[in-house]
N, CA, C and O atoms as CSV, one atom per row, in Angstrom:
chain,resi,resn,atom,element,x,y,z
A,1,UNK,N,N,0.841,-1.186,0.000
A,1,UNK,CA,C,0.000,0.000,0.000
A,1,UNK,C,C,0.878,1.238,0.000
A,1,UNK,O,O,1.693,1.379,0.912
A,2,UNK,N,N,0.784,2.007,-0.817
A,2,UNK,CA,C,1.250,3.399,-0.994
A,2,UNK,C,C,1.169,4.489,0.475
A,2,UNK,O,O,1.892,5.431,0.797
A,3,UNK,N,N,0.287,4.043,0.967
A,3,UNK,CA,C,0.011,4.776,2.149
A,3,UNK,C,C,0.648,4.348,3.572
A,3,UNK,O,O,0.653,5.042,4.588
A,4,UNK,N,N,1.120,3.206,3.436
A,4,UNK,CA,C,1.795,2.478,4.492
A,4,UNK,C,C,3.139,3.101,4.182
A,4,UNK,O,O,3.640,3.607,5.186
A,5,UNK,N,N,3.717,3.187,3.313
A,5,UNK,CA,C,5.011,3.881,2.425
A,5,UNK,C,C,5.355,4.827,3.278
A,5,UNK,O,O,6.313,4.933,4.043
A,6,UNK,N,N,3.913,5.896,2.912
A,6,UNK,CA,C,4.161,7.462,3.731
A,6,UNK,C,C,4.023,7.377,5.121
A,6,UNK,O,O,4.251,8.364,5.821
A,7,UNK,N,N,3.724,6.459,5.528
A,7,UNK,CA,C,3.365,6.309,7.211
A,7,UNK,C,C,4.853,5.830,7.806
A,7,UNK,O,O,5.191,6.210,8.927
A,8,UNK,N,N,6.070,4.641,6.681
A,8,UNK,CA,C,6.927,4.634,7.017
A,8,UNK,C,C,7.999,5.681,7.044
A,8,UNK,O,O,8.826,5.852,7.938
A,9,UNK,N,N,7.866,6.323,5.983
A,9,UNK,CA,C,8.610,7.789,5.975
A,9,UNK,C,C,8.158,8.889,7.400
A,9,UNK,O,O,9.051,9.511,7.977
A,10,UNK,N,N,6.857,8.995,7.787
A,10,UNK,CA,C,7.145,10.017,8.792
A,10,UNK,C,C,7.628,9.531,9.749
A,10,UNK,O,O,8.075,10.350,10.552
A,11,UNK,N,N,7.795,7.763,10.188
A,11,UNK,CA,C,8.640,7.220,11.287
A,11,UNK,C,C,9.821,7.718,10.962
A,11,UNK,O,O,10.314,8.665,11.574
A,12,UNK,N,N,10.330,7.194,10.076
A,12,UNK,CA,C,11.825,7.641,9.491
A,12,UNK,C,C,12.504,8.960,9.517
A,12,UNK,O,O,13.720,9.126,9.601
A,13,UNK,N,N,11.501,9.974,9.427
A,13,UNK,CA,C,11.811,11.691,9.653
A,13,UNK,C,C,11.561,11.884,10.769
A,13,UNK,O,O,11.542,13.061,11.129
A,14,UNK,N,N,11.295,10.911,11.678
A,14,UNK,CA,C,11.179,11.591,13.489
A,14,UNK,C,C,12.310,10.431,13.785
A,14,UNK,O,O,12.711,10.683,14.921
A,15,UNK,N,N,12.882,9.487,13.375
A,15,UNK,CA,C,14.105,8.650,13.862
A,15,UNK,C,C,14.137,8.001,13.130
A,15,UNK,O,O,13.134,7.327,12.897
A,16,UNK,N,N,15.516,7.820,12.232
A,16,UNK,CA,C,15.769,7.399,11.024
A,16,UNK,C,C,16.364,6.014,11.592
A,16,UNK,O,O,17.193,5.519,10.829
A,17,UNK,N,N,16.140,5.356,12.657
A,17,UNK,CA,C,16.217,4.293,13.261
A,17,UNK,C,C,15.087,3.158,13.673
A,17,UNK,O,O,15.107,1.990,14.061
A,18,UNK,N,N,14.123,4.130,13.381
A,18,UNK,CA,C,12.726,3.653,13.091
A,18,UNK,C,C,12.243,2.985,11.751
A,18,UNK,O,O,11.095,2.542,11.703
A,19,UNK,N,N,13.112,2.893,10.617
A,19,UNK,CA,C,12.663,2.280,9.297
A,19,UNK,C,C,12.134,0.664,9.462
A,19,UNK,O,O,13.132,-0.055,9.499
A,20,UNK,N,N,11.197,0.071,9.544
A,20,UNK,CA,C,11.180,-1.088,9.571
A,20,UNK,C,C,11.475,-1.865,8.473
A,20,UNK,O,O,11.545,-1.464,7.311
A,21,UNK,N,N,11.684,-3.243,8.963
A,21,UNK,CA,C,12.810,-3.935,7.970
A,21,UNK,C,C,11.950,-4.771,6.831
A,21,UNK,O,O,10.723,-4.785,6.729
A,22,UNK,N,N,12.674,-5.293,6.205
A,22,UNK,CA,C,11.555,-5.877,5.126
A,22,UNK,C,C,10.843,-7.003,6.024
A,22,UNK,O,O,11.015,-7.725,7.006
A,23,UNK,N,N,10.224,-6.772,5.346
A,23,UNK,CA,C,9.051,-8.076,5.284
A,23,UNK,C,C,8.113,-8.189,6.870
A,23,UNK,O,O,7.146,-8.926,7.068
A,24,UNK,N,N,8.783,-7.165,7.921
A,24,UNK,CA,C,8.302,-6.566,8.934
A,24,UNK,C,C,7.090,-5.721,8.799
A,24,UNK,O,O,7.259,-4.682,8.161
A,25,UNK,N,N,5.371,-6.054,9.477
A,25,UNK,CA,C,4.407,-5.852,9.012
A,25,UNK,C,C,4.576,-4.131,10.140
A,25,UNK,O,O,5.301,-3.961,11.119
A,26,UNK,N,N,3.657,-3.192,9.517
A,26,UNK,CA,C,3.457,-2.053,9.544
A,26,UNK,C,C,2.201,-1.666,10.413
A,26,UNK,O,O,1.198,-1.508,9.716
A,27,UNK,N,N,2.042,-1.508,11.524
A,27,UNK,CA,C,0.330,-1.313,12.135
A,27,UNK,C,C,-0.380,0.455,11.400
A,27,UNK,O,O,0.088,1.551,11.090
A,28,UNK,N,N,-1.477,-0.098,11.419
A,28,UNK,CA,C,-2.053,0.540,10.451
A,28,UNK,C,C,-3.908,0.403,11.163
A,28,UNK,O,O,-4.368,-0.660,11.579
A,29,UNK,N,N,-4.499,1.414,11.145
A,29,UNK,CA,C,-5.944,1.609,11.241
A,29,UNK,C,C,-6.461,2.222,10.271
A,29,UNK,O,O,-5.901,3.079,9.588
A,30,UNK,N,N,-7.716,1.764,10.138
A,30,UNK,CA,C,-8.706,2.678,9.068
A,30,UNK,C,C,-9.723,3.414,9.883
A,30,UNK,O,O,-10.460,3.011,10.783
A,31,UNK,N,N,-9.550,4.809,9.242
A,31,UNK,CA,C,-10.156,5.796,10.582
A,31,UNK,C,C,-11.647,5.915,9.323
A,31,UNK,O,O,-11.743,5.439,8.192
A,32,UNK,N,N,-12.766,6.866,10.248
A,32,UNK,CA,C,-14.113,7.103,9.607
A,32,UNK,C,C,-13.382,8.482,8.750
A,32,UNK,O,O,-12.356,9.082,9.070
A,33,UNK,N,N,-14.096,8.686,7.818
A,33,UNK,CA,C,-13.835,9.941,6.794
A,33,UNK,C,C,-15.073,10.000,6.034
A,33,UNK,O,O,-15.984,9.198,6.239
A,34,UNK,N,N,-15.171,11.421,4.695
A,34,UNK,CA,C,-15.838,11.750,4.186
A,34,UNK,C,C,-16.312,10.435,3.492
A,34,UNK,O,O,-15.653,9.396,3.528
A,35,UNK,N,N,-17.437,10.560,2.897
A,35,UNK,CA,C,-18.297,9.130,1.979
A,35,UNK,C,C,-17.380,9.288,0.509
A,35,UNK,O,O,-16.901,10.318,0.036
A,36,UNK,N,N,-17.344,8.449,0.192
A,36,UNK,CA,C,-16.687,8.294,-1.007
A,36,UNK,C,C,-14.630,8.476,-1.024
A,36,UNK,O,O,-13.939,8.152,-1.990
A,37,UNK,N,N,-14.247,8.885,-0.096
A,37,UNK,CA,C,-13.461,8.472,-0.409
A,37,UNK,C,C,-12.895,7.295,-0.328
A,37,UNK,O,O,-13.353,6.309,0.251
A,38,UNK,N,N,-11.328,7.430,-1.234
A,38,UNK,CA,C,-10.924,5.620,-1.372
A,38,UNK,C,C,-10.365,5.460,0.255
A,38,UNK,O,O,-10.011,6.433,0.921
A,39,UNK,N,N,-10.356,4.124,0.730
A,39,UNK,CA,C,-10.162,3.671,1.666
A,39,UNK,C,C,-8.304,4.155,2.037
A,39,UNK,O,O,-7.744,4.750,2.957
A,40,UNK,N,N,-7.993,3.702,1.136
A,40,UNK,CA,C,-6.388,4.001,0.957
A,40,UNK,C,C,-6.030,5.554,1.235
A,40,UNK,O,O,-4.914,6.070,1.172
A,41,UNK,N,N,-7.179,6.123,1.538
A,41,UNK,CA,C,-7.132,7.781,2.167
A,41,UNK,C,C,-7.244,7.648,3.550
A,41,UNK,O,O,-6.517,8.440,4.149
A,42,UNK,N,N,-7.990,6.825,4.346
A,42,UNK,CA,C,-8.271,7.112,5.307
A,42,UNK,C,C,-7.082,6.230,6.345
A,42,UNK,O,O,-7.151,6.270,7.573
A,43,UNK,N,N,-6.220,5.601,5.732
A,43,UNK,CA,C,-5.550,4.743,6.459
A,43,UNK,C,C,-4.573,5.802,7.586
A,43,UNK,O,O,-4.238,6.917,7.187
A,44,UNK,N,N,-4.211,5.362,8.875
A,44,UNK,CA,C,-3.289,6.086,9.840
A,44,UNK,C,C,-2.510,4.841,10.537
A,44,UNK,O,O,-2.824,3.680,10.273
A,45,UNK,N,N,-1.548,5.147,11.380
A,45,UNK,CA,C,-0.566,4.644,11.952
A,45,UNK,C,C,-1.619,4.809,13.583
A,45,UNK,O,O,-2.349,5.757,13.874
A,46,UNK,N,N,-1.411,3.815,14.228
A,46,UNK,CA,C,-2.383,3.813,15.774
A,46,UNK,C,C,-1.740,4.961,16.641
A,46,UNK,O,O,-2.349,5.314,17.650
A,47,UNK,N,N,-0.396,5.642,16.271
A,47,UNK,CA,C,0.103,6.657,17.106
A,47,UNK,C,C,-0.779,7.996,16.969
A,47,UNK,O,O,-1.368,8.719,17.772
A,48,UNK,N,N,-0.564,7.985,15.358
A,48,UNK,CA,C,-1.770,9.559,14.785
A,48,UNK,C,C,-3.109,9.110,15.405
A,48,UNK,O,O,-3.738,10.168,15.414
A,49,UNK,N,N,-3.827,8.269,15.871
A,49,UNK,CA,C,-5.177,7.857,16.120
A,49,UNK,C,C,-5.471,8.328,17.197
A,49,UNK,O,O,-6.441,9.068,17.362
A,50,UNK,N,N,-4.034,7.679,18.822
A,50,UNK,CA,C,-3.548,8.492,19.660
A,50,UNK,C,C,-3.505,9.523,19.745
A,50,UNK,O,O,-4.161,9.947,20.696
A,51,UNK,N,N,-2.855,10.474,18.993
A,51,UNK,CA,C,-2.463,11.694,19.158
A,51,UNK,C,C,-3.932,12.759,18.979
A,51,UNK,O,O,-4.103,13.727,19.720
A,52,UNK,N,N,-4.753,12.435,18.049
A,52,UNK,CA,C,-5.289,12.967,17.333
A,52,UNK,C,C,-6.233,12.814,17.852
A,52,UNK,O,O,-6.422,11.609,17.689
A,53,UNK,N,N,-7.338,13.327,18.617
A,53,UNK,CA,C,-8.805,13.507,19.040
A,53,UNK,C,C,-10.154,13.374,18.594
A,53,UNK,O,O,-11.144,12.973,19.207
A,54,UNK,N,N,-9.943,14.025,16.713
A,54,UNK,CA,C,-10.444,14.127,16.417
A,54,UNK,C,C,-11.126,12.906,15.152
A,54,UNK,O,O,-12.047,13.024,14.343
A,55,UNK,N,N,-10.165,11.739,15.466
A,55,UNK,CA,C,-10.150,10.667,14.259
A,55,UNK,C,C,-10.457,9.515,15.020
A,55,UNK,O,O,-9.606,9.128,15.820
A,56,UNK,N,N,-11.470,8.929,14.917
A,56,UNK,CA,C,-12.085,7.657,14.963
A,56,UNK,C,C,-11.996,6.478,13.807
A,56,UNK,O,O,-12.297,6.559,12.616
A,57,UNK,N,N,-11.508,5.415,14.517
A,57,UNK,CA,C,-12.110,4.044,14.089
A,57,UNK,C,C,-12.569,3.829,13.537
A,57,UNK,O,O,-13.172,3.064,14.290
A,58,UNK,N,N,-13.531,3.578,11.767
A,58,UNK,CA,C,-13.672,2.859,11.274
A,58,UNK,C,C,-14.759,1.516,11.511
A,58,UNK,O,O,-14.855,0.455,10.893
A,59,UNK,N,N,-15.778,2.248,13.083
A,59,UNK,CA,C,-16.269,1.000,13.033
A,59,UNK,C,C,-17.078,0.089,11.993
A,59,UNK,O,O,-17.120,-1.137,12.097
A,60,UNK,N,N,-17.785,0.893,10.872
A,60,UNK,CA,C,-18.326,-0.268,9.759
A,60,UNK,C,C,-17.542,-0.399,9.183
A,60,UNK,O,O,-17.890,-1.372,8.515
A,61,UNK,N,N,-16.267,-0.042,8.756
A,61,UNK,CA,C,-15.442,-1.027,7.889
A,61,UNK,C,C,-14.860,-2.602,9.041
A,61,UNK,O,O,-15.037,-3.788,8.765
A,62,UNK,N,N,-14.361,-2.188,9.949
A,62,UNK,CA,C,-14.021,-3.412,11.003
A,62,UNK,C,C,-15.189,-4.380,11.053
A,62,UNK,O,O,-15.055,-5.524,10.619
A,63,UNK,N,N,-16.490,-3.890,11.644
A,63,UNK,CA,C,-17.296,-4.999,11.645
A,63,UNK,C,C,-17.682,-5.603,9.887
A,63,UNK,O,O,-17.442,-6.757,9.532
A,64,UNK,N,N,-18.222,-4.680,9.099
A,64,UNK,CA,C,-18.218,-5.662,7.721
A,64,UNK,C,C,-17.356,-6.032,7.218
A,64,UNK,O,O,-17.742,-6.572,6.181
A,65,UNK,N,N,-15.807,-6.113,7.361
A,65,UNK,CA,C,-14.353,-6.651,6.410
A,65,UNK,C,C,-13.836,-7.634,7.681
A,65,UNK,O,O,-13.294,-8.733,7.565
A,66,UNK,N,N,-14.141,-6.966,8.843
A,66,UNK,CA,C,-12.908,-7.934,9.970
A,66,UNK,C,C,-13.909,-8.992,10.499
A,66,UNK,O,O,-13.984,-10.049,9.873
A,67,UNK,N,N,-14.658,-8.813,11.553
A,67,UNK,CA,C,-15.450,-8.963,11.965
A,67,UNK,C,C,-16.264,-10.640,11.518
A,67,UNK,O,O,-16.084,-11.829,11.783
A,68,UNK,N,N,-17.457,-9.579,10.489
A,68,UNK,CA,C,-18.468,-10.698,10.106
A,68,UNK,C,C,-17.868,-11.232,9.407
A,68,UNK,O,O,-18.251,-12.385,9.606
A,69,UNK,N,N,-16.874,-11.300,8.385
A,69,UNK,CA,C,-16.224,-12.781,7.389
A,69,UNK,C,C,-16.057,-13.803,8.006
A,69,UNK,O,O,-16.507,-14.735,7.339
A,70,UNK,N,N,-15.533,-14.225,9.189
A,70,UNK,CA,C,-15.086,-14.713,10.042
A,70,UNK,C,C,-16.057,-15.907,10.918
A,70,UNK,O,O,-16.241,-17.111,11.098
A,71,UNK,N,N,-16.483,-14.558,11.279
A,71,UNK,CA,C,-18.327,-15.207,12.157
A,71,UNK,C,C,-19.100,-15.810,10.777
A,71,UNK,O,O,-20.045,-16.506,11.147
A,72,UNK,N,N,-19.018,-15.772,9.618
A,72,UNK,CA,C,-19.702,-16.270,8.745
A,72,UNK,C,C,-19.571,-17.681,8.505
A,72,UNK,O,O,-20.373,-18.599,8.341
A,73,UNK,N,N,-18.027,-17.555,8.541
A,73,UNK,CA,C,-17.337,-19.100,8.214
A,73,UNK,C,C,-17.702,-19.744,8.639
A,73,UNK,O,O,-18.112,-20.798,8.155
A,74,UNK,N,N,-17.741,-19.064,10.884
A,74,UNK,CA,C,-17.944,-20.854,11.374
A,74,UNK,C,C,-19.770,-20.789,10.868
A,74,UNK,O,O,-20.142,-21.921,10.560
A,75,UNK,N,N,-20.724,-19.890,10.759
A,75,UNK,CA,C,-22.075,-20.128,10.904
A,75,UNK,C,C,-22.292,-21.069,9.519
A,75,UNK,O,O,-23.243,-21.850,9.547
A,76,UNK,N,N,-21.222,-21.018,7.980
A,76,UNK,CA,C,-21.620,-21.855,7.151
A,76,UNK,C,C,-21.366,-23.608,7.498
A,76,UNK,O,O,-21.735,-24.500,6.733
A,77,UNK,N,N,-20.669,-23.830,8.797
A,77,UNK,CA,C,-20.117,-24.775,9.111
A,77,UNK,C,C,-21.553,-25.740,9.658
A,77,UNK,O,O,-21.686,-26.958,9.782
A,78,UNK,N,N,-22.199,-24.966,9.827
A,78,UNK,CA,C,-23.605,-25.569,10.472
A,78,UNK,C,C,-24.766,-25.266,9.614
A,78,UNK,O,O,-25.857,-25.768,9.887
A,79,UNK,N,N,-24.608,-24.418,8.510
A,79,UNK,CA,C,-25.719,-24.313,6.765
A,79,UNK,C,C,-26.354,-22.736,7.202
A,79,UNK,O,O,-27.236,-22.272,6.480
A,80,UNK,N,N,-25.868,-21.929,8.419
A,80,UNK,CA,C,-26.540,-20.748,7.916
A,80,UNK,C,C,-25.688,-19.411,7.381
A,80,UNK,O,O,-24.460,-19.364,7.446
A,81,UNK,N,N,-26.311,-18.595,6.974
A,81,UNK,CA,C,-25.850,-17.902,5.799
A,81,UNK,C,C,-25.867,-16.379,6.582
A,81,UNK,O,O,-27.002,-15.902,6.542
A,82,UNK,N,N,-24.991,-15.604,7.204
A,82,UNK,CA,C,-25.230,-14.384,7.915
A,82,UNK,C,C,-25.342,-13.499,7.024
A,82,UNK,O,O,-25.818,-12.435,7.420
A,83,UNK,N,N,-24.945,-13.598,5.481
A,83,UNK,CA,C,-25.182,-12.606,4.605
A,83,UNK,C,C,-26.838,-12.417,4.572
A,83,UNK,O,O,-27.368,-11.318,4.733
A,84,UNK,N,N,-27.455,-13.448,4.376
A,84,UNK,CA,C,-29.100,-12.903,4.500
A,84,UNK,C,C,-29.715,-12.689,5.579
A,84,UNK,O,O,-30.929,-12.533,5.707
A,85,UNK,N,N,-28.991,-12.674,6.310
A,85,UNK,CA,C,-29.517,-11.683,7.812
A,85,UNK,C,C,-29.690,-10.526,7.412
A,85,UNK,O,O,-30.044,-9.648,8.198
């Protein structure tokens, strides 16, 4: 993600000892924002989320992407279908 990129660069411009290494995963939240934009806009680092007062969580993207996929699996394991809930 392009946006994980720039999230590693402002680690890197506050301590250039901070670059994480390859293949070393990046924490990352998806905060709420205007409708329509792309998701890949709203992404932050959990420190800016911290810092920042004014930026919330993402809760319908977490519960419909994280969440219910999951809880779906085990409910097809027994024939029901949470999508037509």
């Amino acid at each position: 993600m392009l946006t994980l990129a720039s999230i590693c660069r402002k680690w890197t411009a506050i301590d250039k000892r901070n670059e994480p290494r390859s293949g070393e995963r990046v924490p990352y939240i998806i905060v709420n924002g205007p409708p329509g934009l792309p998701l890949i806009r709203l992404v932050r680092s959990p420190r800016e989320l911290l810092n920042d007062s004014s930026l919330r969580p993402n809760a319908l993207y977490y519960i419909t992407r994280v969440i219910i996929p999951p809880i779906n699996r085990c409910f097809n394991l027994i024939g029901a279908d949470l999508n037509i809930w």
